[in-house]
C-alpha positions as CSV (number, residue, x, y, z in Angstrom):
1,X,0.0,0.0,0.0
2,X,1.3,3.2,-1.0
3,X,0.0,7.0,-0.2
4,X,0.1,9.6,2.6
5,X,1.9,8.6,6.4
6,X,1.5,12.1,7.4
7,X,0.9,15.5,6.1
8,X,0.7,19.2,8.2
9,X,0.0,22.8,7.2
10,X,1.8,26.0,9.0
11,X,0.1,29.4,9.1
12,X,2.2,32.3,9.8
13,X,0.7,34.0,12.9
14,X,0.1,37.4,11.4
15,X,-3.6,38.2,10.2
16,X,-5.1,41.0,7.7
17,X,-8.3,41.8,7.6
18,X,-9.1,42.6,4.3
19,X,-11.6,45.5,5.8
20,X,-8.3,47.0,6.4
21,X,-7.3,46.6,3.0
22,X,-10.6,48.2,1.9
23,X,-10.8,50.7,4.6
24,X,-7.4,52.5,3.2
25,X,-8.2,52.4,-0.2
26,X,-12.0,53.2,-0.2
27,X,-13.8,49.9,-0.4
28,X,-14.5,47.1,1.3
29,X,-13.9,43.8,2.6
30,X,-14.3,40.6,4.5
31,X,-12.6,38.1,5.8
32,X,-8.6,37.8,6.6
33,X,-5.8,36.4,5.1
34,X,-2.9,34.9,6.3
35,X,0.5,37.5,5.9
36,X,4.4,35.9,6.5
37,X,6.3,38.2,8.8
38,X,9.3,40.4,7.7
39,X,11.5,37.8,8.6
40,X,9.6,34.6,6.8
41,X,10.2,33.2,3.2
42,X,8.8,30.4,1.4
43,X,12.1,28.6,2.7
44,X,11.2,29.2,6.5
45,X,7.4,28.4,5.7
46,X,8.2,24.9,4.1
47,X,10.9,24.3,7.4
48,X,7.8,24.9,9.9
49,X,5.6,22.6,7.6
50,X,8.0,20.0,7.6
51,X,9.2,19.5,11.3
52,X,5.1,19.0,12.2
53,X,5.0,16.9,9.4
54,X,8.3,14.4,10.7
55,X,6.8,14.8,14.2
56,X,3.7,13.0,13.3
57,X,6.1,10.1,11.9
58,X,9.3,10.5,13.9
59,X,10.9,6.6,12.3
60,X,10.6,7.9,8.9
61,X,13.7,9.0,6.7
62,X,12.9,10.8,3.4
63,X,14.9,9.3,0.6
64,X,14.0,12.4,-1.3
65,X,13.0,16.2,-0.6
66,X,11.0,18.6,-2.9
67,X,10.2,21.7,-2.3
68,X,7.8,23.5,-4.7
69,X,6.9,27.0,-4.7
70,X,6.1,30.2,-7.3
71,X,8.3,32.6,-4.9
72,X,11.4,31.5,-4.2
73,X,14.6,32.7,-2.4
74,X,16.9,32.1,-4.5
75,X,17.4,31.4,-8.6
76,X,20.3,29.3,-9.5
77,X,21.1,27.5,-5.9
78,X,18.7,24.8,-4.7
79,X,16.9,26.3,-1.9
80,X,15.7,22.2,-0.2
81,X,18.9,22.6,0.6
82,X,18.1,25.0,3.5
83,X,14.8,23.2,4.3
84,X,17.3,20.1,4.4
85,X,20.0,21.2,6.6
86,X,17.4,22.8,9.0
87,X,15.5,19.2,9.4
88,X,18.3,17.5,9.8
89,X,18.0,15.1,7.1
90,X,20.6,12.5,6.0
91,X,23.2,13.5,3.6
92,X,22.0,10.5,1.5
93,X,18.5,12.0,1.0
94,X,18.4,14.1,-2.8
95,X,16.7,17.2,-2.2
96,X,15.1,18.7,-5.1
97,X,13.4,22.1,-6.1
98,X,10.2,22.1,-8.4
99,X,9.1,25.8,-9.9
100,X,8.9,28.2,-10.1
101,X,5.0,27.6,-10.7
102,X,1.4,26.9,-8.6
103,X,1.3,23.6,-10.2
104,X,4.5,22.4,-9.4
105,X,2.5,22.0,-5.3
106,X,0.9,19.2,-7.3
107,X,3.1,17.8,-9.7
108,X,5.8,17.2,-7.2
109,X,3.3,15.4,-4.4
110,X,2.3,13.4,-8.4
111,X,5.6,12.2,-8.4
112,X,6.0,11.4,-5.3
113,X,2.8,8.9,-5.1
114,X,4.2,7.5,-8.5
115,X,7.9,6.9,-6.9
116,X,9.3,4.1,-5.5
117,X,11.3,4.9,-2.7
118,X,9.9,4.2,0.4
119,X,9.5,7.2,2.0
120,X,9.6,11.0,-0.1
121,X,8.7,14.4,1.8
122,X,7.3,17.2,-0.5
123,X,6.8,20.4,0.6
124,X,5.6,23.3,-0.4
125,X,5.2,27.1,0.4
126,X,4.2,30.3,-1.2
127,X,3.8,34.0,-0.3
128,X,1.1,35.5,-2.5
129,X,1.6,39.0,-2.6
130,X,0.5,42.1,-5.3
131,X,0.2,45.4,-6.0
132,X,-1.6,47.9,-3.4
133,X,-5.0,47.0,-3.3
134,X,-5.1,44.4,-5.9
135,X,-7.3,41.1,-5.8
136,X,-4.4,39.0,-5.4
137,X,-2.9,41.3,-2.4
138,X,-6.2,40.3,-0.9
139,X,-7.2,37.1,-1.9
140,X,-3.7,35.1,-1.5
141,X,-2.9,33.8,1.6
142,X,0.5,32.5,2.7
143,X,1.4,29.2,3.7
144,X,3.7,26.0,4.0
145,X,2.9,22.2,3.6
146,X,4.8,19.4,3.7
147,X,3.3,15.8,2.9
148,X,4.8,12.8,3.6
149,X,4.8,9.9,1.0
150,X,5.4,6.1,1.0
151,X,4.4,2.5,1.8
152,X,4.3,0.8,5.1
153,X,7.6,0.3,5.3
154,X,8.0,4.2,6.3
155,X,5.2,4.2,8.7
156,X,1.4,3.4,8.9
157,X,-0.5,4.9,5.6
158,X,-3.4,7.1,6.6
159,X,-4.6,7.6,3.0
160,X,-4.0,5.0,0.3
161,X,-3.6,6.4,-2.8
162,X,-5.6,5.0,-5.8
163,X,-4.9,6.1,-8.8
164,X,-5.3,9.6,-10.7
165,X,-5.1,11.4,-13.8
166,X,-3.8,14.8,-15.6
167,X,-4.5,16.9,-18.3
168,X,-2.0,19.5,-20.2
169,X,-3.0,22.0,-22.9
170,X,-0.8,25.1,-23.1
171,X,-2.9,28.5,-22.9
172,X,-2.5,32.0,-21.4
173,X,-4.3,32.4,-18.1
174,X,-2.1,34.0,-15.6
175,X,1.5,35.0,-15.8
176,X,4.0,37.0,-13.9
177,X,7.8,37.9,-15.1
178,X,10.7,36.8,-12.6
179,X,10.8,39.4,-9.8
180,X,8.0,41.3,-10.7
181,X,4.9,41.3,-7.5
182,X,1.9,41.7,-10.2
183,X,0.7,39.2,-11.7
184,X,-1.3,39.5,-14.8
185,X,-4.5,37.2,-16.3
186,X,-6.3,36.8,-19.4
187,X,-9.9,37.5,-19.6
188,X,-11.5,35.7,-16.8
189,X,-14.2,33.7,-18.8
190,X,-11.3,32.6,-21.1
191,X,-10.0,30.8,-18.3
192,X,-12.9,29.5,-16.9
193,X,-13.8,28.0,-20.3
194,X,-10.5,25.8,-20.6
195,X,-10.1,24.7,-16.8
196,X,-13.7,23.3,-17.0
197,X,-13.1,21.0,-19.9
198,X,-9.6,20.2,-18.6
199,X,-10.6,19.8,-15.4
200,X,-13.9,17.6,-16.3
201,X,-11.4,15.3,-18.6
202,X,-8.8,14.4,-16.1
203,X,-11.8,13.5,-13.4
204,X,-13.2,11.2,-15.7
205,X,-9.9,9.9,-16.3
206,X,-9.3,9.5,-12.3
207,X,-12.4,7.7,-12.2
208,X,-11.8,5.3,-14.8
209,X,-8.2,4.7,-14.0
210,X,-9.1,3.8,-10.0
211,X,-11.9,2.0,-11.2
212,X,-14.1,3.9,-9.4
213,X,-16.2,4.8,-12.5
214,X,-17.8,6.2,-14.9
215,X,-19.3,3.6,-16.6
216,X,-18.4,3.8,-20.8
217,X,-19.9,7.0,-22.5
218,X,-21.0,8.9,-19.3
219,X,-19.6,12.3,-18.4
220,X,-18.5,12.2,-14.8
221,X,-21.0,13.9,-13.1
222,X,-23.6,10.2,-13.5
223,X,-20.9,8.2,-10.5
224,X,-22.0,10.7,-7.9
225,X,-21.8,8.3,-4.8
226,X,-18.0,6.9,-6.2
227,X,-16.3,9.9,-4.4
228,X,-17.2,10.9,-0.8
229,X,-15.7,14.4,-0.8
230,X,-14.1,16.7,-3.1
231,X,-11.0,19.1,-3.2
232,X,-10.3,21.8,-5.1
233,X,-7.3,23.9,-5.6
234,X,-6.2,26.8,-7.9
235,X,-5.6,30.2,-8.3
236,X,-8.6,31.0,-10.5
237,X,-11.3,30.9,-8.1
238,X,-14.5,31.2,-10.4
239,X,-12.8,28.2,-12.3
240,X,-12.7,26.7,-9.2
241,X,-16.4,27.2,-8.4
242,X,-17.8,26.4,-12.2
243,X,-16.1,22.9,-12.0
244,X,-17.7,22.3,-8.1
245,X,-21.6,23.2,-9.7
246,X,-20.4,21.0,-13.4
247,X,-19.5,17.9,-10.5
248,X,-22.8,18.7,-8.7
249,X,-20.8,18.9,-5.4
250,X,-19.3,22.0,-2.8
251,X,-15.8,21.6,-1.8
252,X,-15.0,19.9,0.9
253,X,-12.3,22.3,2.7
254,X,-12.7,25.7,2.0
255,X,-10.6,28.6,3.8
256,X,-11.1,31.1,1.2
257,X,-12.1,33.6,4.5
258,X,-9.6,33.0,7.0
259,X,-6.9,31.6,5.0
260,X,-6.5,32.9,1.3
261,X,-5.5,31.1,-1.9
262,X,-1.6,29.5,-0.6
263,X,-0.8,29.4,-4.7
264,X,1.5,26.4,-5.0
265,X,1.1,24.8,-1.4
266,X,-3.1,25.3,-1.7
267,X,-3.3,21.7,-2.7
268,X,-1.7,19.9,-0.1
269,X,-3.3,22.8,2.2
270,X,-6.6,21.4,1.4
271,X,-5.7,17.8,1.7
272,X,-4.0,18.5,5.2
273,X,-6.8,20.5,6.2
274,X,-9.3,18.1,5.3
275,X,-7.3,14.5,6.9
276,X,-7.8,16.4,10.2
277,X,-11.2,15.0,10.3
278,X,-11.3,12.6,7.8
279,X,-13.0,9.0,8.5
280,X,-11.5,5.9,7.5
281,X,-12.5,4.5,4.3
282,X,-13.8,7.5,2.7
283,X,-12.5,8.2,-0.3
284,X,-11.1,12.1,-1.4
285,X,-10.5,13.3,-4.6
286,X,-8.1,16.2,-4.5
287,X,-8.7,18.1,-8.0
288,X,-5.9,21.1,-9.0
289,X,-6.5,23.6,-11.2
290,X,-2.8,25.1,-12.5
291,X,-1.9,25.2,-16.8
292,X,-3.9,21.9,-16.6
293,X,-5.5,20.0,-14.3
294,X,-4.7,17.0,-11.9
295,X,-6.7,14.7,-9.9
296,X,-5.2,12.6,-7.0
297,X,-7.7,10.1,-5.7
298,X,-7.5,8.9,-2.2
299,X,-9.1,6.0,0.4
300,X,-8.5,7.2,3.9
301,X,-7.8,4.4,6.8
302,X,-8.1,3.3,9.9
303,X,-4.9,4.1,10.5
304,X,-5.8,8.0,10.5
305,X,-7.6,7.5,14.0
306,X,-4.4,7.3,16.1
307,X,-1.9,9.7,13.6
308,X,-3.7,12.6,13.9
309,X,-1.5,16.3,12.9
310,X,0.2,17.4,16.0
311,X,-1.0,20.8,15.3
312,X,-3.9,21.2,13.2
313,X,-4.4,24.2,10.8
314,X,-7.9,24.5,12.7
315,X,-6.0,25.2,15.8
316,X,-3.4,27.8,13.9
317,X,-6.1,29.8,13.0
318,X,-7.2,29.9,16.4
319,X,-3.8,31.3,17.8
320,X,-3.4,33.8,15.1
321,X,-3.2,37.4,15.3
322,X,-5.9,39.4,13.1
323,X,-4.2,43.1,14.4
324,X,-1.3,43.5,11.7
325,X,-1.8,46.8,10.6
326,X,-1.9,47.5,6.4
327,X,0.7,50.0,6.9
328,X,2.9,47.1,7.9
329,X,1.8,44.5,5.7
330,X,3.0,47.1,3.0
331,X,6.5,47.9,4.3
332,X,7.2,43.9,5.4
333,X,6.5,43.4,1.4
334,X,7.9,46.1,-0.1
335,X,5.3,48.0,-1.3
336,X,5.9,50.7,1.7
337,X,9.6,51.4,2.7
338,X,9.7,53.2,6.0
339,X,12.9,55.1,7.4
340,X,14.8,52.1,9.2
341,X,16.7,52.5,12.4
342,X,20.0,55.3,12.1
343,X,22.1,52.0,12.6
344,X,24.3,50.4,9.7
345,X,22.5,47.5,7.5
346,X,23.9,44.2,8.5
347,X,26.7,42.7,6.1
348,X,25.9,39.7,3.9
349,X,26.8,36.1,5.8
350,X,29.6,34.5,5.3
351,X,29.2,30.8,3.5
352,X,32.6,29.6,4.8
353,X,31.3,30.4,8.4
354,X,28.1,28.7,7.4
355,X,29.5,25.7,6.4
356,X,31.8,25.3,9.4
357,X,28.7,25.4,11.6
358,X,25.7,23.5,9.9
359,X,24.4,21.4,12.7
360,X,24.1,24.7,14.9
361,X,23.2,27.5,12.1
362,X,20.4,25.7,10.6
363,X,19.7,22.5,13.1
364,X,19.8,24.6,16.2
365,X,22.5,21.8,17.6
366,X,23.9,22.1,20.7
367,X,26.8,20.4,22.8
368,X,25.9,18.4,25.9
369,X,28.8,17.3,28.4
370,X,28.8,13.8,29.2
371,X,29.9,13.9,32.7
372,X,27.7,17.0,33.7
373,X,24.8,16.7,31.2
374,X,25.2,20.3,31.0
375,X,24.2,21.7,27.7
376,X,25.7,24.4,25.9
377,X,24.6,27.2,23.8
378,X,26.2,27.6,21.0
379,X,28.0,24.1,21.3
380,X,31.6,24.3,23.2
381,X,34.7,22.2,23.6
382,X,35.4,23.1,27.5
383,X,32.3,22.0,29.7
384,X,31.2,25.2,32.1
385,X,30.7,22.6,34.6
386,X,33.8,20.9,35.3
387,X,35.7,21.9,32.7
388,X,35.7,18.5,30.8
389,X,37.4,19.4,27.0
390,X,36.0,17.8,24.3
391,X,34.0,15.4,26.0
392,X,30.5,16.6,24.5
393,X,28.0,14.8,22.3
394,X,25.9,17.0,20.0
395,X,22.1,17.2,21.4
396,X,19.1,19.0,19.0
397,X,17.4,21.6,20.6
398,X,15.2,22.6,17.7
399,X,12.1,21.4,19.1
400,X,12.9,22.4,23.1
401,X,10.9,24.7,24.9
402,X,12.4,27.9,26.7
403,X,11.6,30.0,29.8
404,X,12.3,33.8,29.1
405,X,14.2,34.9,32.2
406,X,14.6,38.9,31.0
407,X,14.1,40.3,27.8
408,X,15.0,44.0,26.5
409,X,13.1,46.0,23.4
410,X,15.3,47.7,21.2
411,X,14.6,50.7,19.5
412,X,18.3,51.3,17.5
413,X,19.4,47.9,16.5
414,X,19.1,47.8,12.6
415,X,15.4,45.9,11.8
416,X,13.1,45.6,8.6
417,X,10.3,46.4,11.2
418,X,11.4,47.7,14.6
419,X,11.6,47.7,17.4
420,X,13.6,44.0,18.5
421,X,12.7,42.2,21.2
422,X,15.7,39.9,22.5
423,X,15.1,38.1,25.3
424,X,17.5,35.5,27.6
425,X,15.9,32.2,27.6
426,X,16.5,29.2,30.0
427,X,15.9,26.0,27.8
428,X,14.1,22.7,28.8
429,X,16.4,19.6,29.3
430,X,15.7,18.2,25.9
431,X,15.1,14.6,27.7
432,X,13.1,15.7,29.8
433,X,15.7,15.3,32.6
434,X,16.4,17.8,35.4
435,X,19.9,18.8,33.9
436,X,19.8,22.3,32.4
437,X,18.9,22.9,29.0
438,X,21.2,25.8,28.5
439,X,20.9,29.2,28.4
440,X,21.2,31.8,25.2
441,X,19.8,35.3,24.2
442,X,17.4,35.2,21.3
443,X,15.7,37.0,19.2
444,X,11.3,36.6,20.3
445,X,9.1,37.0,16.8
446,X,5.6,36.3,16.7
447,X,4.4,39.0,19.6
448,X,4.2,42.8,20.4
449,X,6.8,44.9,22.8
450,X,3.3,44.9,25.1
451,X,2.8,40.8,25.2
452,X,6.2,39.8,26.2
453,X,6.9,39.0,30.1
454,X,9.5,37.4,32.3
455,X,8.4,33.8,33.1
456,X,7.0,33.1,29.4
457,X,6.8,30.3,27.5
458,X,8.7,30.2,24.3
459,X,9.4,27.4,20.9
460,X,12.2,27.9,18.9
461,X,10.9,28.7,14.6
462,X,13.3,28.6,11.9
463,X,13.1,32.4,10.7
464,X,15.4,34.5,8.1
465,X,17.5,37.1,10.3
466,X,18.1,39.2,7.5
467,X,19.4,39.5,3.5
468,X,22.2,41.3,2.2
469,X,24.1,41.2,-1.3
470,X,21.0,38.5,-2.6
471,X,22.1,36.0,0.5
472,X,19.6,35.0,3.0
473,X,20.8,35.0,6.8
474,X,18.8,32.3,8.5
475,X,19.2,31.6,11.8
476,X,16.6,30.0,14.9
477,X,14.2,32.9,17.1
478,X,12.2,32.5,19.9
479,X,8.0,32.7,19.6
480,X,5.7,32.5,22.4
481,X,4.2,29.0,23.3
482,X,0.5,29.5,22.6
């Protein structure tokens, strides 16, 4: 049996109401959408989407890594590199990017069903951004995914995957040149008009391929019982809706008013979203709309009772923060650049430096004395307790909890959106043991100079720190346990 052992979602924790949007510009709105902070890229999204996704199935090792997205960091250098080093993944698993388009969300979780290596994490992220006041600056929605793939040899399969189908026919719908934030479309009906036939072709296809139906000569919509629910993705959402009304069904997962469209991680946003509450042996067909169309065809089983997502997107949206003002949404994308701070810009990161510190720079790695079990922030050679010298053993502290002892706000240090809040944080005993977890100052993202307090709770989140010459600084910060 071959198909999903786990799959998560992460929402960034910033909200904007789209009556914001409307209020500055003279219109209206309803409904938020999700917004990335200053310091997150599809890189970090896909990061935070992958460690929830390896916590659900801690024995599993990915053979191979994708990463899909229509925003990326970089051109040229791989960026699953990043998402690699900062999960920790062997050096024997290939790590792959696939874009720079929406439908590469789907094609690379395709491929992956279709593989056959035992185990294959796909993620996937996108930032959807636009002009001021443009439907896609208020539509998108940002968002990471990660879903992993493989048989039973990886870990228990909560979905079984069937079978599927996809259609290609080249035409212009929507388009945007590299490093340009508009993106452009045809004329709307245009679109709709060739996403319903394509999107009608590759279901019937799905249906006859699983075996599932239709019978010879019918059109789809006459095997209405052969699929319990149905999801559809894609950035053109009255295609979208025709092709729900043509299948005479509603969509089974639909976040279009707290969430936005996620671009290239909506499809496996969906399917996360909807295995939350999914019942075994129901049977999902997730339908993508992107130059084409797919259709992935699932049978969800028992095995979905006990491997539940450790934290659901229904929970994320619960915990987020609908206050960001537009004014900042603007400057954390560009659109708005505010004076910074009268401090120097920080220099571009050094790659040797990088590379001599991997394990700590992107895997938040630690040293941990083995006479003492003291553990040390950055990792040492010479033990504070006892002075032991080079008698440590490398310990993860990625997924620790911290308690902020202080903290300071400042005001002058050079930030994309001041002020900085740095706190000093006493960690956890990552075993659970009453040794100290080690002590470091970090920088706390996720909150406001008014929420933070000695005595809080804080996770460690993968973040970018800054970027300078084209080279993204990433680096570990501290966000309130909520």
């Amino acid at each position: 049996m071959r198909g999903i052992i786990s799959a998560a979602a992460y929402l960034p924790y910033w909200r904007l109401e789209r009556s914001a949007i409307g209020a500055f510009h003279g219109g209206r709105g309803t409904g938020t959408r999700t917004v990335a902070s200053y310091d997150e890229d599809t890189t970090t999204l896909a990061v935070e989407a992958g460690r929830l996704t390896l916590k659900a199935a801690p024995d599993a090792v990915p053979e191979t890594l994708w990463f899909a997205t229509s925003n990326p960091t970089y051109a040229e250098k791989t960026n699953a590199t990043i998402i690699h080093a900062a999960l920790r993944l062997p050096a024997s698993t290939a790590v792959f990017d696939a874009g720079s388009a929406v439908r590469s969300g789907i094609g690379a979780l395709r491929a992956a069903l279709r593989s056959g290596e035992s185990s294959v994490l796909v993620t996937a992220a996108d930032i959807r951004t636009g002009p001021a006041n443009s439907p896609d600056e208020s539509a998108g929605g940002d968002a990471g995914t990660a879903v992993l793939v493989g048989d039973e040899s990886a870990g228990p399969v909560i979905a079984e995957y069937l079978g599927g189908a996809s259609v290609t026919r080249e035409f212009l719908d929507r388009w945007r040149a590299p490093g340009e934030a508009r993106t452009k479309a045809w004329e709307e009906r245009f679109g709709e008009t060739q996403y319903l036939e394509l999107g009608m072709k590759a279901w019937i296809d799905a249906l006859a391929a699983t075996g599932i139906g239709p019978a010879p000569g019918l059109d789809g919509t006459d095997s209405p019982d052969a699929v319990d629910h149905v999801l559809i993705a894609g950035p053109h959402a009255r295609a979208n809706n025709g092709l729900a009304k043509k299948l005479a069904r509603s969509a089974s997962v639909d976040h279009t008013a707290t969430i936005g469209n996620a671009g290239a991680a909506e499809a496996a946003l969906q399917l996360a979203t909807y295995l939350e509450t999914a019942e075994p042996g129901k049977i999902v067909a997730l339908i993508s709309l992107a130059d084409g169309a797919d259709v992935l065809i699932f049978r969800v089983t028992d095995a979905i009772t006990d491997h539940r997502p450790v934290r659901p997107v229904a929970h994320q949206l619960d915990a987020g923060n609908s206050g960001l003002p537009y004014n900042k949404f603007l400057a954390w994308r560009g659109t708005l650049v505010p004076n910074p701070p009268n401090r120097p810009e920080p220099a571009r990161s050094s790659g040797s430096a990088a590379g001599r510190s991997i394990d700590w720079k992107y895997g938040f790695v630690g040293s941990k004395d083995r006479a003492s079990g003291a553990v040390h922030l950055p990792p040492a050679r010479v033990s504070f307790a006892g002075g032991h010298v080079d008698d440590m053993d490398p310990v993860p502290m990625a997924d620790a909890k911290g308690t902020v002892q202080t903290f300071t706000i400042d005001r002058l240090a050079y930030s994309p959106s001041p002020p900085v809040i740095f706190a000093v944080v006493d960690f956890d005993s990552p075993d659970g043991s009453e040794a100290a977890g080690g002590r470091l100052p970090i920088e706390i993202c996720d909150t406001t100079p008014d929420a933070i307090a000695v005595g809080d709770r804080v996770e460690m989140t993968f973040r970018r720190l800054n970027q300078a010459d084209g080279i993204s600084n990433y680096f570990w910060k501290g966000r309130p346990v909520r």
